[in-house]
N, C-alpha and C positions, 0 to 999 in steps of 0.2 A: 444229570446235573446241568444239562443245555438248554433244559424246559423255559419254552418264553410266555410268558402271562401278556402279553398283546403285542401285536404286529411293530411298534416302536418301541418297545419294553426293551432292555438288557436281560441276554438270561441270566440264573441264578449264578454258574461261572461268571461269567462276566463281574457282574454284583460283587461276589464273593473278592476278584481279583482287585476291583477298586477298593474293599473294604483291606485288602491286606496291606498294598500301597498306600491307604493313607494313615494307617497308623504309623506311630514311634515304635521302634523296637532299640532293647537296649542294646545288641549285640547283632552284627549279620547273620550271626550263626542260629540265633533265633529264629530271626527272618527266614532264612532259610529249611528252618526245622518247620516252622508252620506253614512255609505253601508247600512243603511234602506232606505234611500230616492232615493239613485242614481242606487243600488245594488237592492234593494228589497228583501230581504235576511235576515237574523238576523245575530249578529253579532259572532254568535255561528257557526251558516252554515259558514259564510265566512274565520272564522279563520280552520274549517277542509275544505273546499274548495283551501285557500288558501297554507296551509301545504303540498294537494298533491299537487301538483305544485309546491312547492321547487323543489321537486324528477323529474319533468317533463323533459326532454331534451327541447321542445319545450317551454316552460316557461324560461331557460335559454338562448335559441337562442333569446327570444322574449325582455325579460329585465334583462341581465346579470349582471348590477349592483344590481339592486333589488334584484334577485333571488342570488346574492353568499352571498349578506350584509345580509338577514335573512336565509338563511343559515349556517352563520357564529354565528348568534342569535340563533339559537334554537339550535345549537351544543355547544354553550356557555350552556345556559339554562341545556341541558343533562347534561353538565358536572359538575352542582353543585348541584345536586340532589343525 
């Protein structure tokens, strides 16, 4: 599932993790049932999986609303700590 289709490409994981974070889900518990089911991952891996990929240039080229909206979430989150 790490297969990359060009040298600046995200592989299909990667892909796959931006596509899970940018949807709505009604429940976290959902959330959490489909990056074990669709992801195979725990939902531990996927949240530091998906954090480096904020940072990613290619993660931004890939899903630019995704990647600035939690971007703008976890520099919220820094900021009240």
């Amino acid at each position: 599932m790490t297969e990359r289709t060009g040298q600046d490409d995200l592989s299909e994981r990667e892909r796959a993790i931006l596509a899970v974070a940018g949807r709505s889900w009604p429940t976290v518990g959902a959330k959490e049932r489909a990056i074990r089911e669709q992801l195979g991952i725990s939902p531990h891996l996927y949240y530091q999986l998906l954090n480096a990929l904020l940072d990613d240039p290619r993660a931004l080229a890939h899903a630019p609303a995704t990647v600035n909206r939690l971007r703008r979430l976890r520099e919220a989150r820094r900021a009240n700590r």
